[in-house]
C-alpha positions as CSV (number, residue, x, y, z in Angstrom):
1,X,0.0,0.0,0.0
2,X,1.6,3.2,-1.6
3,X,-0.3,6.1,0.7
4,X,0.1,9.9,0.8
5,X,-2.3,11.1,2.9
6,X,-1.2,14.5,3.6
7,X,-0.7,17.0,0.8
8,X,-2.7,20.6,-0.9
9,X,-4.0,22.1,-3.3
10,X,-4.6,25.6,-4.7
11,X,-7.5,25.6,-2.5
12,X,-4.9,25.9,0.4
13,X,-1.2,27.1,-0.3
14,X,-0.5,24.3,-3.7
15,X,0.8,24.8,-6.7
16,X,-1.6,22.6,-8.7
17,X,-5.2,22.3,-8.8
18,X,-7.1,19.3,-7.0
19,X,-7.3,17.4,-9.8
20,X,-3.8,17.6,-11.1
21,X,-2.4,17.0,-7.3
22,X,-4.6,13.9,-8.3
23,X,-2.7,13.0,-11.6
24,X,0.7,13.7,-9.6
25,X,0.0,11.0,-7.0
26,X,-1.5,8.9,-9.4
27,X,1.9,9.0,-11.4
28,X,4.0,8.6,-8.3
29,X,2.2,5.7,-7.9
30,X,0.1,6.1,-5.0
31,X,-2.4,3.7,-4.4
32,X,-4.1,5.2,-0.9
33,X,-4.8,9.3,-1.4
34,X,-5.9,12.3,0.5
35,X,-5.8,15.7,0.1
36,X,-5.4,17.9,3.0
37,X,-5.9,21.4,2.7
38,X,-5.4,23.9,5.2
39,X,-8.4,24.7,6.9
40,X,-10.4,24.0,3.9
41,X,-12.7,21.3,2.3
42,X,-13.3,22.7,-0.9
43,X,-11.5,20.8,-3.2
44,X,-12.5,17.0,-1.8
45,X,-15.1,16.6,-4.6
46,X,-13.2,17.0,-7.2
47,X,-10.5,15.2,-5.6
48,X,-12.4,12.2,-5.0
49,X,-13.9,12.1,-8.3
50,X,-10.4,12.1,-9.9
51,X,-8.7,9.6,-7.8
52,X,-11.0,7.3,-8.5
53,X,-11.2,7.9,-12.0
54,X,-7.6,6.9,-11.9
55,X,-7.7,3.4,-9.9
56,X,-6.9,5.2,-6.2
57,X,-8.7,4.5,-3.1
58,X,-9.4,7.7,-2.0
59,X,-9.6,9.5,2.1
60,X,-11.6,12.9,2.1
61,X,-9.2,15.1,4.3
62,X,-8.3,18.2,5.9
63,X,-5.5,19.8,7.9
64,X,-6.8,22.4,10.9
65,X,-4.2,25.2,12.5
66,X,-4.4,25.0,15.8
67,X,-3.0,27.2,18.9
68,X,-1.0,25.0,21.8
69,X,1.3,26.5,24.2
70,X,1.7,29.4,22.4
71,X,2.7,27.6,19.2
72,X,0.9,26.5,15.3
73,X,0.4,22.5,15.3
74,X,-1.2,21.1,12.9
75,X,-3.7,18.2,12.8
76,X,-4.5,16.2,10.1
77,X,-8.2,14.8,10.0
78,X,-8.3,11.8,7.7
79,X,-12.0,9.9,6.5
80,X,-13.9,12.8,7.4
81,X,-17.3,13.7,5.6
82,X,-16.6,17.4,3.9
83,X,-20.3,18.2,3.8
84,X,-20.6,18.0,7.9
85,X,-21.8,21.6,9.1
86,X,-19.5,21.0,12.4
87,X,-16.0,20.8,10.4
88,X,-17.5,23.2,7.7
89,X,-18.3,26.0,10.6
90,X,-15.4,25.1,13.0
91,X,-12.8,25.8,9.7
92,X,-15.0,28.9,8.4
93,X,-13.9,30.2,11.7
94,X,-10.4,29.0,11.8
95,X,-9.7,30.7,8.5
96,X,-11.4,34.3,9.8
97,X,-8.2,36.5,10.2
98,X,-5.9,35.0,7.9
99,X,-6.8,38.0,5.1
100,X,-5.6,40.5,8.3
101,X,-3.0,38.5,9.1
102,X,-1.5,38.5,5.3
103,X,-1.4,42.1,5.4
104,X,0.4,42.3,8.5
105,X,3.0,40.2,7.5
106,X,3.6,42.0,4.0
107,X,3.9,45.5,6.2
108,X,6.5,43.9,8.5
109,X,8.9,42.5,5.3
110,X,8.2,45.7,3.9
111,X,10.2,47.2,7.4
112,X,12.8,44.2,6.5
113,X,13.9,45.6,2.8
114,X,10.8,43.6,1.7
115,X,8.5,46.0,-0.3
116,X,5.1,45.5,-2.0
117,X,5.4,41.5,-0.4
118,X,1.7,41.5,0.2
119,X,0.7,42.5,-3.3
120,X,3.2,40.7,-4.6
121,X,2.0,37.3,-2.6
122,X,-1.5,37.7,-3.7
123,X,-0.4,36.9,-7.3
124,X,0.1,33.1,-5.7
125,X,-3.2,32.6,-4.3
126,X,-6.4,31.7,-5.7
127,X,-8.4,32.4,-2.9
128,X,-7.3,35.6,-0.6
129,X,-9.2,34.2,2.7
130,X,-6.5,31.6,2.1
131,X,-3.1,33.7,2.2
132,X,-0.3,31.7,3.6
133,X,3.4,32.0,4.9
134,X,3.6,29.9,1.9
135,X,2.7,32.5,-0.6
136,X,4.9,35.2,0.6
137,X,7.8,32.3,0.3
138,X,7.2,32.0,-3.0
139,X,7.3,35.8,-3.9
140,X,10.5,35.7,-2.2
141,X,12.3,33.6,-4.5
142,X,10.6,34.8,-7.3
143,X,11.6,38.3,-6.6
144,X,15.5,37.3,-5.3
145,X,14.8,38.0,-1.7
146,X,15.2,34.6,-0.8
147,X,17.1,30.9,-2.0
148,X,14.3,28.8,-1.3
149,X,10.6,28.7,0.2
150,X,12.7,26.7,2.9
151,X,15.5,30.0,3.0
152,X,12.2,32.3,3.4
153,X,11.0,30.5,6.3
154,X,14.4,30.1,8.1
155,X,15.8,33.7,7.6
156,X,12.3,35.8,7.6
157,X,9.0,33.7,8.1
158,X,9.3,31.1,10.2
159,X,8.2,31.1,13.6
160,X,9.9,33.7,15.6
161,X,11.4,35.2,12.6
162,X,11.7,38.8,11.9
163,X,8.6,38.5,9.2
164,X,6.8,36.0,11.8
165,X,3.3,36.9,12.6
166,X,1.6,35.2,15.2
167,X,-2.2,34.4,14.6
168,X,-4.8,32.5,17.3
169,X,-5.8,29.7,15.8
170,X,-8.3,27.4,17.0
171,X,-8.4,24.8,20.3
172,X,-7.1,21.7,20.1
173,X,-9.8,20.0,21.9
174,X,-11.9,22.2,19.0
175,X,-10.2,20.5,16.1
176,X,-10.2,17.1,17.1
177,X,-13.9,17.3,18.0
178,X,-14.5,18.5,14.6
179,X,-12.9,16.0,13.1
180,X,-14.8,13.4,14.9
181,X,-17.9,14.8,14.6
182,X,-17.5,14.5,10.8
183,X,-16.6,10.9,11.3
184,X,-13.0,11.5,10.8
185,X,-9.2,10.4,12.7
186,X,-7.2,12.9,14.2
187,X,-3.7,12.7,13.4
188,X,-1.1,15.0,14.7
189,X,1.1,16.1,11.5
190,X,4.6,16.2,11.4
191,X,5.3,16.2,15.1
192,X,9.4,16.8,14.0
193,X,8.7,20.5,13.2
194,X,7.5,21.6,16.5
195,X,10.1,23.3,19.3
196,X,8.6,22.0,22.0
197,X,10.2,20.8,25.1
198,X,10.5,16.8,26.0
199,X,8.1,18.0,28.7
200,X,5.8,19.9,26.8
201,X,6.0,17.3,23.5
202,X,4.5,14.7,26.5
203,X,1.8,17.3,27.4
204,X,0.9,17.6,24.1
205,X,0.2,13.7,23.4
206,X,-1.1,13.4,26.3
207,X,-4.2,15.7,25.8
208,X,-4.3,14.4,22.5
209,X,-4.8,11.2,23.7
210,X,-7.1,12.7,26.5
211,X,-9.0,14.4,23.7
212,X,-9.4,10.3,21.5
213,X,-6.6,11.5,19.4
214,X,-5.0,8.3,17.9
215,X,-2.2,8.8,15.4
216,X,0.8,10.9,14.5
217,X,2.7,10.9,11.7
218,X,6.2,9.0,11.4
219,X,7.2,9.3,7.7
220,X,6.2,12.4,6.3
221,X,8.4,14.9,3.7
222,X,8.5,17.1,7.0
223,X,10.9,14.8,8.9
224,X,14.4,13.9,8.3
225,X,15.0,10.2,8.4
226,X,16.5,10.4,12.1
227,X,13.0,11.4,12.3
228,X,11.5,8.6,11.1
229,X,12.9,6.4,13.8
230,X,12.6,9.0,16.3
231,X,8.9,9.4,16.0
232,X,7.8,5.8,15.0
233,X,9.5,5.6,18.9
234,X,6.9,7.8,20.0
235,X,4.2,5.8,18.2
236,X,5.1,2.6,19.9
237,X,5.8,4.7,23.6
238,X,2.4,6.3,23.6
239,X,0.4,3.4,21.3
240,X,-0.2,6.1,18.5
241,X,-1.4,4.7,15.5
242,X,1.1,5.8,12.2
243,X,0.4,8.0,9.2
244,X,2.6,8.8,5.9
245,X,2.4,11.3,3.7
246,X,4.2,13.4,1.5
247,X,3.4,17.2,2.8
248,X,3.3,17.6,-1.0
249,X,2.8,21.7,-1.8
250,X,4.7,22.2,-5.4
251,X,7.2,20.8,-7.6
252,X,10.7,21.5,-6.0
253,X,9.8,22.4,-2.7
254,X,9.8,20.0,-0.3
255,X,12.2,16.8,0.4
256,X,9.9,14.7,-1.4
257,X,7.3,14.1,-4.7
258,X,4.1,12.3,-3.9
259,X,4.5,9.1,-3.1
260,X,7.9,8.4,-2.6
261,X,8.5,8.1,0.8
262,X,9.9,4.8,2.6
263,X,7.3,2.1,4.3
264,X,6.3,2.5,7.9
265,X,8.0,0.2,10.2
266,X,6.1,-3.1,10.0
267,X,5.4,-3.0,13.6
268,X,3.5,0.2,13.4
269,X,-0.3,0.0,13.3
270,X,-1.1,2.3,9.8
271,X,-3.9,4.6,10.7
272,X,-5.9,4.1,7.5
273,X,-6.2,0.0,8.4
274,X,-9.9,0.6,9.6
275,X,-11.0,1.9,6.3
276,X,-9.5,-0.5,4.2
């Protein structure tokens, strides 16, 4: 089983259109596909119908922003049904102030050497309401300000970063009930990127768990592969089930193309087992 269940769209921060993020994973040679926008469900239909026009088995997904201890997590919701009102409300809110947000950030780059960074970001996005660190990334390398989305987020974006601006996101304990109440699995996504504290990374699982939280993700294009081993640890420690996926957003910018990451460890439970 060949799954990539974490990757986006141009309804989130992608490069390429539902369909052809489709066609991409399709080509990679996944055989078990989600897409996961950012705080979105708009492009599942048309995800859905292509995947399975092409021979994949296909998980309707999402990926919420969420606040903890001061800091952006992500949680992946995998299976979930994009037409329940819950998850369609709870992300409707979660995306309210990411417009205000954008325009923030473009009027601290501009105090950097950065100028016209909002305007020039919007020229990336197909939706405004969904302007991303992403965006202004990309109109960093485009315009030479930058080697790399990666470059952007390490020197200027990144949390903590001179361009950083820091946005309330939702609960938690929101997103996960959300997620289940649309009949979906919470995963936590690429735990590897957060700077948390040993103490605080156990805090975190813990109310996750508290919360019915069941799964992280080992082997994503997020992690390094010290990673890999590191968190398929924390899988077997806490009794987390295991996700994979890509974090596919455009050709070129992440560690890895759709599909071509390495197995879970065989002794991990894979998350999407249930629904096969």
């Amino acid at each position: 089983m060949n799954a990539d269940l974490h990757c986006h769209s141009t309804v989130s921060d992608g490069q390429f259109a539902p369909a052809d993020v489709a066609r991409r994973a399709h080509a990679g040679g996944v055989t078990l596909w989600a897409l996961t926008d950012h705080d979105e469900v708009g492009g599942q239909l048309e995800a859905r119908a292509v995947a399975e026009e092409l021979g994949m088995r296909y998980l309707s997904g999402v990926e919420i922003s969420v606040t903890w201890a001061s800091r952006t997590v992500h949680i992946v919701g995998l299976h979930v049904d994009p037409t329940n009102q819950t998850l369609i409300d709870g992300l409707a809110r979660t995306r309210n102030g990411r417009a205000a947000r954008a325009e923030a950030i473009g009027e601290q780059l501009a105090t950097l050497g950065v100028p016209n960074a909002y305007e020039g970001a919007l020229k990336y996005v197909s939706n405004p309401d969904m302007m991303s660190r992403t965006h202004f990334a990309r109109f960093m390398v485009d315009s030479g300000y930058a080697k790399s989305t990666q470059d952007a987020f390490t020197r200027f974006l990144g949390d903590g970063k001179p361009g950083y601006i820091a946005h309330r996101w939702s609960k938690l304990a929101d997103a996960v009930r959300w997620i289940q109440t649309a009949g979906g699995e919470a995963v936590i996504a690429h735990p590897g990127r957060y700077e948390y504290t040993q103490l605080e990374f156990d805090a975190l699982f813990g109310e996750f768990i508290d919360l019915g939280g069941k799964a992280i993700e080992v082997v994503t294009g997020s992690h390094t592969p010290d990673q890999y081993r590191e968190y398929a640890e924390v899988a077997r420690r806490f009794g987390f089930e295991a996700s994979r996926g890509s974090d596919f957003h455009a050709a070129g910018e992440g560690r890895v193309e759709l599909g071509s990451l390495p197995q879970l460890p065989s002794d991990l439970t894979p998350v999407w087992q249930r629904w096969l």
